[in-house]
matplotlib code that plots the C-alpha trace (Angstrom):
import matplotlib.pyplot as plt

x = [34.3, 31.3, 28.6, 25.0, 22.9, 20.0, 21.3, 21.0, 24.2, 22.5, 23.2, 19.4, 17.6, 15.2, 14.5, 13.5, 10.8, 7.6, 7.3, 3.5, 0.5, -3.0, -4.5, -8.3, -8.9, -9.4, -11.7, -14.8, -17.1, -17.1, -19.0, -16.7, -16.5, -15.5, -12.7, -11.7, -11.9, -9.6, -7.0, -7.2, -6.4, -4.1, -2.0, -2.3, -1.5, 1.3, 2.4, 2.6, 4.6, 7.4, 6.9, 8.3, 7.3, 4.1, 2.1, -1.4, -2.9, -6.4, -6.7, -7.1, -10.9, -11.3, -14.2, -16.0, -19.4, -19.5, -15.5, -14.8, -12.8, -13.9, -10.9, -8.3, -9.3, -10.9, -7.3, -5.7, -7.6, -6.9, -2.9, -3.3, -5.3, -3.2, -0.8, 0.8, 2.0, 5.3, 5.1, 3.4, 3.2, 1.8, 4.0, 6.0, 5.1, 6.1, 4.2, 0.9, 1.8, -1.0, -3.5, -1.2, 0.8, 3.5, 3.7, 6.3, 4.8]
y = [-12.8, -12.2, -9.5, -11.1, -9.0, -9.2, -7.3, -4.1, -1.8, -0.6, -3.2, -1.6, -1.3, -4.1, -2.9, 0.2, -1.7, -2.6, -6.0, -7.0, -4.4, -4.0, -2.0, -0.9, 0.1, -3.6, -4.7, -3.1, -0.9, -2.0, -1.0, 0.6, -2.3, -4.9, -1.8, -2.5, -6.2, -6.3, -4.1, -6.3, -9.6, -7.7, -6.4, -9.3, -11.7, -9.5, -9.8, -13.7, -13.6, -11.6, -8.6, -4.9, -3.0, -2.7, -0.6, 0.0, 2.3, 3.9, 6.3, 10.2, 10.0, 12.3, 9.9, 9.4, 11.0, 14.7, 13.9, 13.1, 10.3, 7.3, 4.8, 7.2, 8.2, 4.9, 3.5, 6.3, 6.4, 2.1, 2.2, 5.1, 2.9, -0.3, -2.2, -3.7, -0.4, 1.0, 3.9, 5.1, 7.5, 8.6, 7.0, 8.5, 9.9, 6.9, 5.1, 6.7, 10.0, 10.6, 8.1, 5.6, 4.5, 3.3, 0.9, -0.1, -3.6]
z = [-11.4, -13.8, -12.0, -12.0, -14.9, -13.3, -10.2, -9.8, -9.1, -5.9, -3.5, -1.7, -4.3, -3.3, 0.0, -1.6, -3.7, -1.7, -1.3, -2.7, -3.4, -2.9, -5.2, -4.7, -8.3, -9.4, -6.5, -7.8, -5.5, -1.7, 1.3, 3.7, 5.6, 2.8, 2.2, 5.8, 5.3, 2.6, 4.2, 7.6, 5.6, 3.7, 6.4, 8.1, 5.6, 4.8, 8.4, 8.6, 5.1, 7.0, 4.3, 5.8, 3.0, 1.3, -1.3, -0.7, -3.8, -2.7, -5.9, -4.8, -5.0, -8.3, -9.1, -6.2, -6.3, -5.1, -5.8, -2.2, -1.4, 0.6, 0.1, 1.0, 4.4, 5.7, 4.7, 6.9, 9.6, 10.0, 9.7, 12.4, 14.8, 13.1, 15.7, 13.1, 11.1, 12.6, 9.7, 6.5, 4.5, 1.3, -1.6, -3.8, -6.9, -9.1, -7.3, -6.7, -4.8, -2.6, -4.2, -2.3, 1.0, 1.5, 4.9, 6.7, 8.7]

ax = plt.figure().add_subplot(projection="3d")
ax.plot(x, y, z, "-o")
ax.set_aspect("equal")
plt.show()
């Protein structure tokens, strides 16, 4: 029986990928409400799709003005208070590192 090339040899290895992204680095600048707009439909759109695992990439902040971050910790303060976030973390470092989550939905 011929293996599928496409496949990977890790029979996981898709549950390991996140399943869709949202990346605040092509949105522009936004209020810090429209920021917690677009995670709410996000996560919530997300939700209805079924999706477990998604990628939310927030940039570390290193060109905010005064270089403190705004994304970040509005982000992280909202899967805190989020009922529909079992778990995240910060992502790992192929992915974004701390300029990004990781969420388990």
């Amino acid at each position: 029986m011929k293996k599928n090339p496409s496949k990977s040899g890790n029979k996981y290895a898709e549950l390991a990928e996140p399943q869709r992204q949202l990346d605040f680095h092509q949105l522009g600048l936004l209020t810090p409400d429209q920021i917690l707009e677009e995670i709410e439909d996000f996560l919530v759109t997300a939700e209805k799709d079924g999706l477990k695992k998604v990628l939310i990439i927030t940039g570390k902040g290193l060109h905010s003005k005064d270089g403190q971050a705004v994304i970040r910790p509005l982000i992280e303060d909202y899967l805190k208070r989020s009922d529909l976030i079992k778990t995240f973390s910060f992502a790992p470092i192929h992915r974004g590192g701390e300029g990004a989550f990781l969420v388990m939905i």
